[in-house]
C-alpha positions in Angstrom: 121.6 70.7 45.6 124.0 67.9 45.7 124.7 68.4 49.5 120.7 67.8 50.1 121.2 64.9 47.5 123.4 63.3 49.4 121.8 64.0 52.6 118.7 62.2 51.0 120.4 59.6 50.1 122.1 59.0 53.5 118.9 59.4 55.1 117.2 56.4 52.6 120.3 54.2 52.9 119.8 54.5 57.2 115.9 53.7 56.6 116.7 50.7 54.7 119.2 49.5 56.8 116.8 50.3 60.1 113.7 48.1 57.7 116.5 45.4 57.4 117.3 44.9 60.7 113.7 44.9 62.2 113.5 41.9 59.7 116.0 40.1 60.9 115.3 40.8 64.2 112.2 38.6 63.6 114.0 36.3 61.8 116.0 35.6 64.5 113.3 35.3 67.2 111.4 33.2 64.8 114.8 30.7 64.3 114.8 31.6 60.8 117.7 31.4 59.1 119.1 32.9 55.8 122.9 32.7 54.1 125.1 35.6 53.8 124.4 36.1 50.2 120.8 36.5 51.0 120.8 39.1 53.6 123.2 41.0 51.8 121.1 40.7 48.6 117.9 42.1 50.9 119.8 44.3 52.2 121.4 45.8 49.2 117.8 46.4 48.0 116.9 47.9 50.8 119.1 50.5 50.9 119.1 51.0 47.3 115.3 51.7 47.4 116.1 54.1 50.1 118.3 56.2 48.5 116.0 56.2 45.5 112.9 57.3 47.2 115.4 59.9 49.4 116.7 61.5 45.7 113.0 61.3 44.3 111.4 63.2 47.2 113.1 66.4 45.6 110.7 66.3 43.3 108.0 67.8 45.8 110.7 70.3 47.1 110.5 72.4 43.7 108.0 75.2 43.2 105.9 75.4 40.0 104.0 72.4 39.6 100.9 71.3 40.9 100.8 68.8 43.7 99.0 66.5 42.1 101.2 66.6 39.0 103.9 65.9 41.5 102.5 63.5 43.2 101.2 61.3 39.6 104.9 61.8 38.6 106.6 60.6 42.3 103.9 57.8 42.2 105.3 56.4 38.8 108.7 56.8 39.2 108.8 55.3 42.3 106.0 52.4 41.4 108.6 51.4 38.8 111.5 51.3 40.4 109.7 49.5 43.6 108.5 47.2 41.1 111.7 46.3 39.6 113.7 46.1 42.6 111.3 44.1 44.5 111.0 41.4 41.3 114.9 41.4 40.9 115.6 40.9 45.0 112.8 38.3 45.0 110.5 40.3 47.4 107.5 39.2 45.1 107.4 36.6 42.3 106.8 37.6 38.3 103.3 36.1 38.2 100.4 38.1 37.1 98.3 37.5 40.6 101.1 38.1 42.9 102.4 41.4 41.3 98.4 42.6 40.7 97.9 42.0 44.9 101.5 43.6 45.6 100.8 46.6 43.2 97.4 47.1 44.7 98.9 46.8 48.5 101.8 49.3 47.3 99.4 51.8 45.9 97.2 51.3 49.6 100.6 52.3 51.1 101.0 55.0 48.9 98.1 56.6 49.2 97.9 56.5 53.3 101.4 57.8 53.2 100.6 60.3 51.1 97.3 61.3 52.7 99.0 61.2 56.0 102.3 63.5 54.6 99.4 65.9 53.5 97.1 66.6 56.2 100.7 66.9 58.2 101.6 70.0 56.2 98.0 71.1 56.0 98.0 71.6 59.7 101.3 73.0 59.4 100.0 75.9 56.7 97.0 76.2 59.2 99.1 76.9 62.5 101.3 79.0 60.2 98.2 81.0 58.5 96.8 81.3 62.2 100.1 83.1 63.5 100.7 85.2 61.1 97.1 86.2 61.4 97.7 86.9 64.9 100.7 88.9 65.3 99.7 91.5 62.1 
């Protein structure tokens, strides 16, 4: 458990980091410039939202629950913490319009992500169902 924690977490801090630089990659194409402090800041957050959505993706790996019950759970955990981390590194400003628009494109991302990670493994269980059909 803590080994695949770990490994989670390693895996979100490399996505955040990989997010990061394709940012500053147009930043610097664009002759945008930023200090230290900020990048670091954005960066930071990054990562840090990495690792948290690495750790709360063992919440689908347990048996038991429903998907769905998984998924409301995942979906509010991870709204939250995107929500506070995103106000705190300045990614979106504490006004009522800007965080409605931002919480409605978040839940649009959430929902295609999720729809896409579903019909994945859906084909998955189908090829699997299929084979094991097959070689009875």
């Amino acid at each position: 458990m803590i080994l695949d924690i770990l490994k989670r977490s390693t895996l979100g801090i490399a996505i955040g980091a990989i997010i990061t630089f394709i940012v500053l990659t147009v930043m610097k194409f664009n002759a945008w410039e930023a200090s230290v402090s900020e990048i670091w800041m954005h960066l930071g957050a990054s990562m840090l939202l990495g690792v948290y959505t690495g750790v709360t993706s063992l919440i689908f790996g347990e048996s038991g629950n429903h998907l769905i019950k998984k998924s409301v759970i995942h979906f509010v955990l991870t709204y939250s913490a995107w929500l506070v981390i995103a106000g705190m590194a300045g990614w979106i400003l504490l006004d009522g319009w800007v965080i409605l628009w931002s919480s409605l494109a978040f839940i649009l991302l959430y929902v295609i992500n999720w729809s896409c990670w579903y019909l994945y493994f859906k084909r998955q269980e189908e090829e699997l169902n299929k084979y094991l059909h097959k070689n009875k």
